[in-house]
VEXMAR-760585 format. One line per 3 residues: their letters; for each residue x, y, z of C-alpha. Coordinates in steps of 0.5 Angstrom, whole numbers, plus 2048, in hexadecimal, padded with zeros to 3 digits. Layout:
! VEXMAR-760585
a) X Y Z  ...
! end
This chain:
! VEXMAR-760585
xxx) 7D4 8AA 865  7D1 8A6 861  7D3 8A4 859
xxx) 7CD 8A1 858  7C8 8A1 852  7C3 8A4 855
xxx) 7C4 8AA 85A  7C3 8A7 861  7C4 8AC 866
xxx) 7BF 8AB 86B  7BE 8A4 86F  7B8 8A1 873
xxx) 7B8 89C 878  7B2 899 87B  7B4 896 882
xxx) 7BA 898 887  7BB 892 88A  7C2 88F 88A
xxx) 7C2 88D 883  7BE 893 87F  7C3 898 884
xxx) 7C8 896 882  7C6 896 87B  7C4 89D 87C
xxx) 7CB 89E 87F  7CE 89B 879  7CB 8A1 873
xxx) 7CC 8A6 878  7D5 8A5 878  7D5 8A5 872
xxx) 7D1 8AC 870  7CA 8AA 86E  7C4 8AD 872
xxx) 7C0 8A8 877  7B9 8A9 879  7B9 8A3 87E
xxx) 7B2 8A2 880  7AE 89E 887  7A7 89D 889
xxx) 7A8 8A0 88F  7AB 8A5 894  7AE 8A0 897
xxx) 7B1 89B 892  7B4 8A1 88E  7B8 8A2 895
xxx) 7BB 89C 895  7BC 89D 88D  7C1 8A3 88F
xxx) 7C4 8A0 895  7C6 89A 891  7C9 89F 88B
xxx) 7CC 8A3 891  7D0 89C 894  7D2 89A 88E
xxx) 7D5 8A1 88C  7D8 8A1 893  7DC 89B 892
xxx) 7DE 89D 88C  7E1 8A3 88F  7E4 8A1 894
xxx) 7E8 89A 890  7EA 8A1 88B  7E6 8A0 885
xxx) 7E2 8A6 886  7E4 8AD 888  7DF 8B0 88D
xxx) 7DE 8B4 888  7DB 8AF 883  7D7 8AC 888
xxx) 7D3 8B2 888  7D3 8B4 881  7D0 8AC 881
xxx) 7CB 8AD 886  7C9 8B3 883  7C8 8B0 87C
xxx) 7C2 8AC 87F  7BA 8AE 880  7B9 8AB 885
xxx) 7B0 8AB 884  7A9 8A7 885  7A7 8A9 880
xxx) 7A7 8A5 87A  7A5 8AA 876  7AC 8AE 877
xxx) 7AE 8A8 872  7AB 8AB 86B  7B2 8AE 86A
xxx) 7B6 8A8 86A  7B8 8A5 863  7B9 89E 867
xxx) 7B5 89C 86C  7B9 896 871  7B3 893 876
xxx) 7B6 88F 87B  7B0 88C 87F  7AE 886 883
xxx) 7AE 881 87E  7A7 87F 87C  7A5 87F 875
xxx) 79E 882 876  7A1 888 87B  7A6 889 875
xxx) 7A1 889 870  79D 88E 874  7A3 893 874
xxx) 7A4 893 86D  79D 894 86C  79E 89A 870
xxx) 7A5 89C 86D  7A2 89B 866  79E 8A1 867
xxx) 7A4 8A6 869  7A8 8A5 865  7AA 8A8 85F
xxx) 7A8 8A3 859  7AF 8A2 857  7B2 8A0 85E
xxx) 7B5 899 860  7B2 896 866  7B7 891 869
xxx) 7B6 88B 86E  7BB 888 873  7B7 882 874
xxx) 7BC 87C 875  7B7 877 874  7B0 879 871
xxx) 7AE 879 86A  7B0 880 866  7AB 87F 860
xxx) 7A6 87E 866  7A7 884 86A  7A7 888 863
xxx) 7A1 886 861  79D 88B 865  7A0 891 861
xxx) 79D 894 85B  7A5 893 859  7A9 88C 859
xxx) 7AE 88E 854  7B1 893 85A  7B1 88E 85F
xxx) 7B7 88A 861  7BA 886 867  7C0 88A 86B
xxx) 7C2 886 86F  7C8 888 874  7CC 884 87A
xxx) 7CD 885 882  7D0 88A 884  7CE 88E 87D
xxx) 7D4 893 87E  7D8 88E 87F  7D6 888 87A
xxx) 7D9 888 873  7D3 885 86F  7CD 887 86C
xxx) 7C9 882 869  7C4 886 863  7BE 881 862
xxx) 7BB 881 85B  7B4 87F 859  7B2 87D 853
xxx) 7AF 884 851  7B4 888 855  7B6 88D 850
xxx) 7BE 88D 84E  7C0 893 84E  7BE 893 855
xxx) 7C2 88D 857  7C7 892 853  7C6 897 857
xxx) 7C6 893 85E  7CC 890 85D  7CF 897 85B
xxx) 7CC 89A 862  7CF 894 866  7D6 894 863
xxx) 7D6 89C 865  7D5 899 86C  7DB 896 86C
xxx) 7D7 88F 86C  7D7 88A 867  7D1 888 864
xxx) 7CE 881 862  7C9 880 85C  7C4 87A 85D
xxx) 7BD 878 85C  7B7 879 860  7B8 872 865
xxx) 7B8 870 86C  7BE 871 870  7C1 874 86A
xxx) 7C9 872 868  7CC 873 870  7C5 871 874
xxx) 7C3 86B 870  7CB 868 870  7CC 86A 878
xxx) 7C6 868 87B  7C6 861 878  7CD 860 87C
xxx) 7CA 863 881  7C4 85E 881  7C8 858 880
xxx) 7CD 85B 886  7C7 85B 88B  7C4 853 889
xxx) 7CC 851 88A  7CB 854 891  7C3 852 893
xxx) 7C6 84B 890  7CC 84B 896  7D1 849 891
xxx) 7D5 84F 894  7D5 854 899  7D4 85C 898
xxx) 7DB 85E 899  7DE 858 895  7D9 85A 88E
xxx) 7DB 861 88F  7E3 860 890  7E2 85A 88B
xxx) 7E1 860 885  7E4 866 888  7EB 862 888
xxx) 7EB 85D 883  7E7 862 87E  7E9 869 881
xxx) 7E2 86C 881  7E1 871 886  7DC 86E 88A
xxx) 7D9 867 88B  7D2 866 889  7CF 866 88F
xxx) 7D2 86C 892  7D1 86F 88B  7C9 86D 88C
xxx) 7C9 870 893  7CC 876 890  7C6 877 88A
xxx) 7C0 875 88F  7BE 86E 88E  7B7 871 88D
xxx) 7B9 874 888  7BC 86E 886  7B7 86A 885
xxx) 7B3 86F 881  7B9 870 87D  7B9 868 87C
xxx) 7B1 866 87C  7B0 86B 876  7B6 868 872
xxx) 7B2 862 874  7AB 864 872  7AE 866 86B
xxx) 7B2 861 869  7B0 85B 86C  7B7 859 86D
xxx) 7B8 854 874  7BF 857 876  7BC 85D 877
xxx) 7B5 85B 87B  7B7 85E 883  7BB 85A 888
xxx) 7B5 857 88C  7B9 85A 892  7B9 861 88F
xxx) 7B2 862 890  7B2 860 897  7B8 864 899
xxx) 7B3 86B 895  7AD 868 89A  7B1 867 89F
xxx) 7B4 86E 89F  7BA 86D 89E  7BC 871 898
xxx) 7C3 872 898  7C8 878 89B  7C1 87D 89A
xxx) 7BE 878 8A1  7C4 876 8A4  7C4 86E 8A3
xxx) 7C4 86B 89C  7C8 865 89A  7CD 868 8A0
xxx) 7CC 86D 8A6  7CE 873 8A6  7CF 879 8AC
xxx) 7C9 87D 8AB  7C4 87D 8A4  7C8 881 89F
xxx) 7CF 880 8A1  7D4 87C 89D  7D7 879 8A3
xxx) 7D6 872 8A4  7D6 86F 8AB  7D5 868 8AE
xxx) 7CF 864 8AF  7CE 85D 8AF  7D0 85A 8A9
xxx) 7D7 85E 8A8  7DC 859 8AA  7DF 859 8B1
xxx) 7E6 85B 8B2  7E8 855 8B6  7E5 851 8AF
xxx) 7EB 854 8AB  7EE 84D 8A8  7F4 849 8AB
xxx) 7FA 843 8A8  7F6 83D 8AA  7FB 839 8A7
xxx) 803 83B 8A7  804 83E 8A0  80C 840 89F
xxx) 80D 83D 898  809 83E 892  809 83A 88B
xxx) 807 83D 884  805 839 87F  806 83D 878
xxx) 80B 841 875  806 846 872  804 84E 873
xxx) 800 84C 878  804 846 87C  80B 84B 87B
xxx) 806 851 87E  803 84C 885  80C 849 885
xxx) 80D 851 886  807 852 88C  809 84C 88F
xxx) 811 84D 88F  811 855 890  80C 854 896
xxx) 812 84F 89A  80F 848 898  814 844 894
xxx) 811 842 88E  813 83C 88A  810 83D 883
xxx) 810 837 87D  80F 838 875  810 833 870
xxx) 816 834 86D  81D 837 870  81C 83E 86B
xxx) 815 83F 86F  818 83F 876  81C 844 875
xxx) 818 848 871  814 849 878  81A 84C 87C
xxx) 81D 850 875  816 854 876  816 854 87D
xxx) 81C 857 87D  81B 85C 878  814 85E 87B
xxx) 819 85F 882  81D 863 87E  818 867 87C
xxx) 815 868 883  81D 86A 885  81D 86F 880
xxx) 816 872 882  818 872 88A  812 86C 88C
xxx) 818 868 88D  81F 868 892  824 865 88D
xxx) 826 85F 893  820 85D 893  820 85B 88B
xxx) 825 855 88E  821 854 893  81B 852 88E
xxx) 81F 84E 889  823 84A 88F  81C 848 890
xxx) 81A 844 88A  81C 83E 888  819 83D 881
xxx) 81A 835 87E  816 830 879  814 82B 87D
xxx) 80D 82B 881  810 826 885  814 82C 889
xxx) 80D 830 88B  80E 829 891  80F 82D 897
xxx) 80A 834 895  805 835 89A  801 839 894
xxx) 801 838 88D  7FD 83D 888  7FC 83A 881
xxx) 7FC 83F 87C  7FC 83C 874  7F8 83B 86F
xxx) 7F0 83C 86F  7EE 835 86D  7EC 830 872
xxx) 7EE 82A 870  7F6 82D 871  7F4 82F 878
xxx) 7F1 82A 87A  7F6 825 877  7FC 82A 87C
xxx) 7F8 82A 882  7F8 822 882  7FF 822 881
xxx) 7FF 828 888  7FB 823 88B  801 81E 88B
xxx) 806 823 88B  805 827 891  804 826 898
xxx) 7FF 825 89C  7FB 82B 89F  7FE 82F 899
xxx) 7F9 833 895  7F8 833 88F  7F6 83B 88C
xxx) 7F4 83C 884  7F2 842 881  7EE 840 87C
xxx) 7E9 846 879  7E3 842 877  7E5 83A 877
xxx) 7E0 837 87E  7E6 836 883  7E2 830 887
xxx) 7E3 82C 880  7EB 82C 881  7EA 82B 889
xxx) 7E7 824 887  7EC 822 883  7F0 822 88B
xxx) 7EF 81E 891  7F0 825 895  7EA 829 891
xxx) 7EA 82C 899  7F0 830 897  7EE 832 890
xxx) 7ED 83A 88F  7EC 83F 889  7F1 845 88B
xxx) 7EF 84A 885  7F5 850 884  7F3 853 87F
xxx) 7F8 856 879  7FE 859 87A  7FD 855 881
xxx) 804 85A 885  7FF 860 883  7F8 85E 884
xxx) 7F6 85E 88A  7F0 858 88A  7F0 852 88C
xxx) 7E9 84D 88B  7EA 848 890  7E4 842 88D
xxx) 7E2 83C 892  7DF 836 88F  7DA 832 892
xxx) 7DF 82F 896  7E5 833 897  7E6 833 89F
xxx) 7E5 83A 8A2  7EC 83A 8A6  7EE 83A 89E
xxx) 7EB 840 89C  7ED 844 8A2  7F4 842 8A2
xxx) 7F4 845 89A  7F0 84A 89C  7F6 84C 8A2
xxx) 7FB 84B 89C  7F8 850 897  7F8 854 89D
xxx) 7FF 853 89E  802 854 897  7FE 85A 897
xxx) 7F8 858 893  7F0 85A 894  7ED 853 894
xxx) 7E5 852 893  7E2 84C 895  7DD 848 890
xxx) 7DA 841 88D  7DD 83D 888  7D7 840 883
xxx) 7D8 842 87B  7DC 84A 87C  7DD 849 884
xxx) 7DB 851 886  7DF 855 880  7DD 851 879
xxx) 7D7 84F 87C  7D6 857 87D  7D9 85B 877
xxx) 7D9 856 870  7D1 856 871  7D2 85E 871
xxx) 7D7 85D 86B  7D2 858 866  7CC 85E 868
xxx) 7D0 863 865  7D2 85F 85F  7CA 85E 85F
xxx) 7C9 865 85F  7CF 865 859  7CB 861 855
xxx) 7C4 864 855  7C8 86A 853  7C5 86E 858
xxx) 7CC 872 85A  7D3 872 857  7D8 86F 85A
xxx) 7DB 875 85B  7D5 878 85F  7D5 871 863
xxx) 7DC 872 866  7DB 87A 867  7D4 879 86B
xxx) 7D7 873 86F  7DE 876 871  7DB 87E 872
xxx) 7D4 87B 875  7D6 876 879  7DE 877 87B
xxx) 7E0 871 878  7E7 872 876  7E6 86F 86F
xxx) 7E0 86E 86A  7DD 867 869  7E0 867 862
xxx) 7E7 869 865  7E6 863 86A  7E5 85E 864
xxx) 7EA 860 860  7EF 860 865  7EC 859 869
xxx) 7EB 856 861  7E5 853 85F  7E6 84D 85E
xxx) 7E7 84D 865  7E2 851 867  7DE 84C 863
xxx) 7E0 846 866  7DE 848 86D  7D8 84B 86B
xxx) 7D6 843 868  7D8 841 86F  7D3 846 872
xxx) 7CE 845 86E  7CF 83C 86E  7CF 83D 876
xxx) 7C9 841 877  7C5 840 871  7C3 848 872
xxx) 7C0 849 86B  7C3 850 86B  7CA 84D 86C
xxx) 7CA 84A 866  7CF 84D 862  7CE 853 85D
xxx) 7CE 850 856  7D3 857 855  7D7 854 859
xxx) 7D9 84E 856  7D8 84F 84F  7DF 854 851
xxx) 7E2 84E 854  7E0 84A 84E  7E3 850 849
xxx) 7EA 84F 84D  7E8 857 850  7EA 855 857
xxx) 7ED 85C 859  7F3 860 85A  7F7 85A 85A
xxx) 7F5 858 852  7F5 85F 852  7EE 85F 851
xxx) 7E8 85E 854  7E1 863 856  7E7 868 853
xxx) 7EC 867 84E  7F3 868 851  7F7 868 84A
xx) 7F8 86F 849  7F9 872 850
! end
């Protein structure tokens, strides 16, 4: 049951909501005695339904016997009365979160309690070293800060103070590890490791949605598809309850004084509006009854009528560039039933491009994704030459070579020249302002950002970025077109990071932030990102496979847009860059890659 230094056996749990139940199941699967208390008759009612709901769901997907579900069940003291605690050898309080309510309980808790008992916080937001001083023992106290559904979710964040004894943290960290969670060490600051990184992507998610930079549905698609988060921020807010959201934000605030952290002005009016997310019914979306998951239409969710349409006759597509991401768009296109004409510098390029499409083919062959006829069919489809004047007759041509704007803009004033006129000019340009290459054309109406994202036949994202002048037919037409070749496109400005940079590199620098102030290890940073919050790799992971130095040049053009003081690079992050530390691809970077 427990290979901890200190003998626990017997678990307290003050508060049967969602949270404090599902924490009061989590020690009763695996063998500790629980005593789970409520303030009322009432309150410990819906404590022990919450256990039984969940139990049964457990049975019925197979994870748990009948029988162990009794035994669980029957492994918790369900009482109202705080003084069948005094046996416990931890005592986790999962109460509403305000410090005096907090601190009144320990001060309650203080006087049970065996002297040597460890009392624990599940606070996700207020200060530990606050609530600990209403006891006669601050040295046992520690922040135990699980994630919902407790049952379900891997992490455990423990909280230290500056004077939380170590064997305590030891043996907290041995208590979690029997639970079968993960434990993360780090100090007694709000937000802790996965709330203070989260919420201040979630902050920045709801300013870019108050600004009408992009729709709801586009933000969430935009990080879903093109980052592979489980859910987009504003559904994801929804979910946690945008009140508790904005307590979560305003108390970083209040502590650190950090802008990015300062509550979206919208937020605060949604919470005095009611609209708290799933738990009412109506957040950032509407939902079919208050709790339920199920999103349903209301005024701003877009019209089946409004689904976009080829305003312009597009039949051949032109690429410019004979790169991974220019070869990845080729295949898109040509796989899709467009014919391709695609154009490199040198003859070898060229037919680089059709040697990798038609290995990535074969591939697709032997896995059973593609029929054998249709490789002919794909690779009939593309004509591959050196010469830009050949794109004449093309109805779209998507640029897609170096980032630097003075090649581009040279290109696009060649395209100007070359193609037809009504033909639309795309760039995939990651961070470079597209308006400035739409100015170097007479037809700047036709000029689009189309962002894929790398590898372009696997991703399914595709940023569409209007400028000042590009004309709505355009944006429609590209929209309909990413459609057709299978692609979720998303609408955007022609600002610095459009939706899916602008969103995760400001995130990236903050746990490089945190990195730097030695507040946890990269290791621990990864681990409560990927357990905590579902991502499917760590920041650290993310910045080595990106490459820093990458990753640094966006963060600079971030920071140059916006003159956001908290998108100012953190100096951690270039000094790696300066040392030639740039990730996997130099073997080094946040991790050293040379003996794996």
């Amino acid at each position: 049951m427990t290979s901890t230094g200190r003998d626990f056996s017997t678990i307290g749990v003050i508060g049967l909501g969602t949270m404090g139940a599902g924490i009061a199941e989590v020690f009763a699967r695996n063998g500790y005695q629980v005593v789970g208390v409520e303030l009322t008759e009432e309150s410990l009612e819906r404590g022990r339904q919450h256990v039984q709901h969940s139990t049964d769901r457990a049975v019925k997907r197979g994870k748990l016997s009948e029988d162990e579900q009794t035994a669980l069940v029957g492994a918790i003291t369900f009482t109202t009365n705080i003084a069948d605690a005094k046996d416990c050898q931890l005592v986790v309080e999962a109460i509403v979160e305000q410090l005096p309510v907090k601190q009144a309980l320990f001060r309650t808790l203080d006087g049970i309690v065996a002297p040597d008992a460890i009392l624990a916080t599940n606070t996700s937001s207020l200060s530990v070293t606050e609530i600990s001083t209403a006891t006669s023992r601050p040295g046992r106290v520690v922040g135990l800060h699980f994630f919902n559904p407790a049952p379900v979710q891997n992490l455990v964040e423990i909280i230290r103070t500056v004077v939380t004894e170590p064997d305590v943290l030891d043996d907290v960290a041995a208590l979690a590890r029997s639970l079968d969670k993960t434990p993360v060490i780090c100090g007694d600051k709000a937000g802790f490791i996965a709330n203070a990184l989260l919420f201040g992507y979630l902050n920045h998610a709801v300013a870019m949605y108050e600004a009408h930079y992009a729709s709801r549905e586009d933000i969430d698609a935009a990080m879903r598809f093109g980052c592979g988060y489980p859910m987009g921020p504003l559904a994801l807010l929804d979910l946690i309850g945008l009140d508790t959201a904005y307590e979560i934000l305003d108390t970083m605030y209040k502590q650190g004084r950090d802008r990015l952290h300062a509550p979206a002005p919208i937020l605060k009016q949604m919470v005095t509006a009611g609209m708290l997310g799933r738990k009412t019914g109506r957040g950032f979306y509407t939902y079919e009854a208050p709790d339920s998951p199920v999103v349903v239409a209301d005024a701003l969710t877009p019209s089946p009528d409004s689904a976009p349409r080829l305003r312009h006759d597009v039949r051949r597509v032109g690429v410019v560039g004979t790169g991974t991401m220019a070869g990845g768009i080729v295949e898109v296109f040509a796989k899709a039933g467009y014919d391709v004409t695609y154009v490199g510098r040198s003859q070898e390029k060229v037919d680089g491009v059709r040697a990798t499409i038609a290995k990535s083919l074969e591939k697709a062959i032997q896995r059973g994704r593609l029929e054998e006829s249709a490789r002919d069919g794909v690779l009939a489809r593309l004509t591959g030459s050196t010469r830009l004047d050949d794109l004449a007759e093309v109805d779209i041509v998507v640029e897609a070579i170096a980032e630097d704007l003075t090649v581009k803009t040279a290109l696009f004033e060649n395209l100007d020249e070359i193609c037809k006129p009504g033909a639309i000019l795309a760039t995939t340009t990651s961070s470079l302002p597209v308006i400035a290459l739409a100015g170097a054309t007479r037809r700047p109406q036709h000029v689009i950002g189309m962002h894929f994202f790398n590898p372009a036949p696997v991703m399914k994202l595709v940023e569409v970025v209007s400028t000042v002048s590009t004309a709505d037919e355009v944006a429609e037409t590209v929209r309909a077109l990413c459609a057709s070749v299978g692609k979720v496109a998303v609408s955007c400005g022609d600002r610095a990071g459009f939706i899916v940079n602008a969103l995760l590199f400001p995130y990236l620098n903050d746990a490089v932030k945190m990195l730097q102030a030695h507040y946890a290890s990269a290791d621990d940073i990864d681990t409560a990102m990927k357990y905590g919050c579902a991502l499917p790799m760590g920041p650290f992971e993310l910045l080595d496979v990106v490459g820093n130095d990458v990753s640094l040049a966006i963060q600079r053009e971030l920071y140059l847009e916006f003159r956001e003081p908290g998108f100012a690079p953190a100096p951690l992050l270039e000094h790696l860059v300066t040392a030639g530390y740039l990730g996997r691809k130099t073997q080094r970077g946040f991790r050293d890659y040379t003996a794996r």
